[in-house]
C-alpha positions as CSV (number, residue, x, y, z in Angstrom):
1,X,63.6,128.7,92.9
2,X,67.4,129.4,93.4
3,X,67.3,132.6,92.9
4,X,70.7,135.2,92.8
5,X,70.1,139.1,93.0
6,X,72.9,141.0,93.0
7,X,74.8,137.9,93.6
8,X,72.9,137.1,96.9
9,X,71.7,133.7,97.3
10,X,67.9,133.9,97.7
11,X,66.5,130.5,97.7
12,X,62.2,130.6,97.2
13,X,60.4,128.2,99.2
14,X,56.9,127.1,97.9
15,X,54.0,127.1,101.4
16,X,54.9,124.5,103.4
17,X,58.7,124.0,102.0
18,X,61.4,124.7,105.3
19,X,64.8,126.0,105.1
20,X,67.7,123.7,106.7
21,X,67.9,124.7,109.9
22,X,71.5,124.1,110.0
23,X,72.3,126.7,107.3
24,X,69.9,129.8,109.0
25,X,71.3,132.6,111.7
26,X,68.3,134.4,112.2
27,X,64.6,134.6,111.2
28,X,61.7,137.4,111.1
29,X,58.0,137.0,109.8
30,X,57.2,139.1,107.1
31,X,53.6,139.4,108.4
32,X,54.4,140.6,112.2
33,X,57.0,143.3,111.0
34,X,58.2,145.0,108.1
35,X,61.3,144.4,106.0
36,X,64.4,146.9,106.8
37,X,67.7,146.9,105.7
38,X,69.5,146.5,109.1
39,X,67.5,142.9,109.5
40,X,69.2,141.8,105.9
41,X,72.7,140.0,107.9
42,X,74.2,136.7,108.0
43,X,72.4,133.8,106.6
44,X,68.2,134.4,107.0
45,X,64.9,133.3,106.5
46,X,61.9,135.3,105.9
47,X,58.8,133.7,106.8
48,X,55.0,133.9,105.4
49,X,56.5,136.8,102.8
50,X,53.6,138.4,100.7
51,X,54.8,139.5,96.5
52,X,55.0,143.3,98.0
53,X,57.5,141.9,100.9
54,X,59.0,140.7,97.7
55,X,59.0,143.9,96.1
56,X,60.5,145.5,99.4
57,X,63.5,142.9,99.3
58,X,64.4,143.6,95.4
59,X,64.7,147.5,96.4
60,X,67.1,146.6,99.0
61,X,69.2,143.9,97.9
62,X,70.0,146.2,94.3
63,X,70.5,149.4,96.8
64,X,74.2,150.7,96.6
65,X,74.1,150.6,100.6
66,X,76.5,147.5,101.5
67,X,74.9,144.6,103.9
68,X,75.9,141.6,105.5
69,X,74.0,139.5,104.1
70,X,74.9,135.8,103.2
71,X,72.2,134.0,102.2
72,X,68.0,134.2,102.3
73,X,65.5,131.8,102.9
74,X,62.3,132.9,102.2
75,X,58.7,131.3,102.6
76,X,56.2,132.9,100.3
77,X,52.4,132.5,101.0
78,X,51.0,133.0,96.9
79,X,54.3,131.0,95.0
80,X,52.4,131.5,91.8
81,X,51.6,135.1,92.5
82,X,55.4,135.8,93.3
83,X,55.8,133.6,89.6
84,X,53.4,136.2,87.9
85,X,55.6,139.3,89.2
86,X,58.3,137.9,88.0
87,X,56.6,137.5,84.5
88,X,56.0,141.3,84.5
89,X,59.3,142.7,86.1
90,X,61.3,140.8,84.5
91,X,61.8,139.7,80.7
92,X,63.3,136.1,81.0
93,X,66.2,134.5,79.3
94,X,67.0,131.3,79.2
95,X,70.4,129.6,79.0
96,X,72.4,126.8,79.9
97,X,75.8,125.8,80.8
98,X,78.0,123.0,81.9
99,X,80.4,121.7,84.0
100,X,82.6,119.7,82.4
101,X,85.0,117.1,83.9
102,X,88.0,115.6,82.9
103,X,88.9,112.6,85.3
104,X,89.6,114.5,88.7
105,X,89.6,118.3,87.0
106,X,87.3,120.8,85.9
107,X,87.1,123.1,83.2
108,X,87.1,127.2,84.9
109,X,86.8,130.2,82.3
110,X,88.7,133.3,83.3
111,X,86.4,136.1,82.1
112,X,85.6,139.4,83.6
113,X,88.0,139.2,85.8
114,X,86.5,136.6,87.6
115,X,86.4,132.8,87.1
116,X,83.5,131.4,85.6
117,X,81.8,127.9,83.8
118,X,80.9,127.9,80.0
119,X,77.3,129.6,79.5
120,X,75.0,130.6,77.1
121,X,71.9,132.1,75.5
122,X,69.4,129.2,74.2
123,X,69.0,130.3,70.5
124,X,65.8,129.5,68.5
125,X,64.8,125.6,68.0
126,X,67.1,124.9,70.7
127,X,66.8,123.1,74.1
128,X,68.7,123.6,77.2
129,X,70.8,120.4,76.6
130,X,71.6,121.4,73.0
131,X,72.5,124.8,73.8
132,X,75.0,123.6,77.0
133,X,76.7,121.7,74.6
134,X,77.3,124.3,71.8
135,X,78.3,127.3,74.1
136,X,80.8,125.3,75.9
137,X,82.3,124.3,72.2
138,X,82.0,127.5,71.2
139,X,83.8,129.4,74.2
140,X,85.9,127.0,74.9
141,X,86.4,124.7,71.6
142,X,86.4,121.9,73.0
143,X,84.0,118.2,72.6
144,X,81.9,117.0,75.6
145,X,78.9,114.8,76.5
146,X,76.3,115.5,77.9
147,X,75.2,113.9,81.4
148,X,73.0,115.2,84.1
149,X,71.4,118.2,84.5
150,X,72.7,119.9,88.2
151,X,70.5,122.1,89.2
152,X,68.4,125.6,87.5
153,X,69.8,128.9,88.6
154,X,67.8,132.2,88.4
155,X,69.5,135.9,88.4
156,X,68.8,139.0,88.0
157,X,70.4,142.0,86.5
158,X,69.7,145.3,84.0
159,X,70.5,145.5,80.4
160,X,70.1,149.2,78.7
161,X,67.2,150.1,81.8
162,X,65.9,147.3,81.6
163,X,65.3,144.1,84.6
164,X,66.3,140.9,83.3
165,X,66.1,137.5,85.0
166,X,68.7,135.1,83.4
167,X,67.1,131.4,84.0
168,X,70.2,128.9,83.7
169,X,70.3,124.9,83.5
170,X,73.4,123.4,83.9
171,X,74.7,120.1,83.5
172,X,77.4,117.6,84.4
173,X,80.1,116.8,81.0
174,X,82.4,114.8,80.1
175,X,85.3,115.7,78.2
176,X,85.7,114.2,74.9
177,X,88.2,115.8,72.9
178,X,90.4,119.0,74.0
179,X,92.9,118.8,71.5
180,X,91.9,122.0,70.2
181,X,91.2,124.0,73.2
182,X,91.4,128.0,73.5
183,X,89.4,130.7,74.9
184,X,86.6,132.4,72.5
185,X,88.3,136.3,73.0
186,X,84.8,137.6,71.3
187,X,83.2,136.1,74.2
188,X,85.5,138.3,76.5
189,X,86.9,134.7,77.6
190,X,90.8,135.6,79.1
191,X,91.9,131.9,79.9
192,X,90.7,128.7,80.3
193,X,91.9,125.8,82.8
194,X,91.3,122.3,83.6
195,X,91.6,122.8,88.0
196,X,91.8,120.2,90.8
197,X,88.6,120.2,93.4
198,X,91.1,122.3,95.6
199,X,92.0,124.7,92.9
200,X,88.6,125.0,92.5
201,X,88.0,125.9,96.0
202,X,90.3,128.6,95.8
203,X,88.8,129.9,92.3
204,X,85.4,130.1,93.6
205,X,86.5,132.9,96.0
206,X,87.0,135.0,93.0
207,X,84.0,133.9,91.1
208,X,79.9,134.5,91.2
209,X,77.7,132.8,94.2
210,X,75.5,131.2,91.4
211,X,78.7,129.7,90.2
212,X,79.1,128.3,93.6
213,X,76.0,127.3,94.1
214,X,76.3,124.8,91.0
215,X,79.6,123.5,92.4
216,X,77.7,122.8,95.6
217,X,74.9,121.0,94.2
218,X,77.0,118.8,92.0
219,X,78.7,117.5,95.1
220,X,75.6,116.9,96.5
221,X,74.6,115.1,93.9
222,X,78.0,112.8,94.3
223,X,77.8,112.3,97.8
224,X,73.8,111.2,97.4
């Protein structure tokens, strides 16, 4: 599960499943020590992590206290328990998005002040593929088709009191018509741009780390 809370990568490893060992600064085992704030730096994995370690890590990483941390890794020893929390903490969403191309550009939203890919709510009768392709006509007007799926993102955030867990598939598309394009406003949508892989790069330092994230896995996918 790729999992974001409070924008903090926090990738969920089934029993058995290792982090990239390239990726991690440090590690600690959730079953020799306890979980504290001042451990939460750089990028880390958490190993053998129980649902109440779980629990522990949620408190801290949506604590106003800043932290250094980059990314998690964390091993969880009951998966499907840690999937049945979830159930009950949090009411789930689902949505879908895409990233469409056009040649050797991309198509970046300028909303909330930071830049973003077309997204959406999955309204009823709908599936993920049929609502990425309506939200990105309907914030951005434009025509695409449809072509892989990237990755699933997962994150969290509160909505009137309430926890919500936002689960997101996007997909590669390609442009077919943007004769027509603007930006929804109703959709709080500033500006919309067609960017180069290096204005990209630069865009995605004012943007979200799940944003990233699908960025990163799409060039994965490429280089494959």
């Amino acid at each position: 599960m790729n999992l974001f809370i409070n924008d903090i990568p926090a990738r969920i490893l089934k029993w058995g499943e290792l982090p990239d060992v390239n990726i991690i600064n440090s590690q600690i085992n959730a079953r020799e020590e306890g979980i504290t704030k001042a451990q939460l730096i750089n990028h880390l994995y958490i190993k053998d992590a129980s649902v109440s370690d779980m629990v522990t890590i949620f408190e801290l990483l949506n604590s106003k206290v800043p932290i250094s941390l980059l990314s998690l890794h964390i091993s969880i020893d009951d998966y499907q328990g840690f999937l049945s929390y979830m159930k009950k903490k949090f009411k789930v969403v689902k949505a879908a998005g895409g990233l469409v191309k056009k040649k050797d550009r991309f198509l970046m939203i300028y909303r909330m002040k930071r830049w973003d890919l077309p997204k959406g709510k999955r309204e009823a009768g709908e599936n993920s593929r049929k609502t990425a392709i309506r939200e990105v006509e309907e914030e951005c007007n434009v025509k695409a088709l449809l072509g892989e799926k990237i990755c699933t993102t997962w994150h969290t955030y509160t909505m009137n009191s309430k926890n919500m867990v936002k689960k997101t598939k996007w997909f590669t598309m390609d442009l077919v018509d943007d004769s027509r394009m603007r930006p929804e406003a109703e959709e709080d949508i500033e500006e919309l741009r067609w960017m180069t892989e290096k204005e990209v790069y630069h865009a995605l330092e004012n943007s979200y780390r799940s944003i990233r994230f699908v960025f990163e896995q799409y060039y994965k996918q490429k280089t494959s």
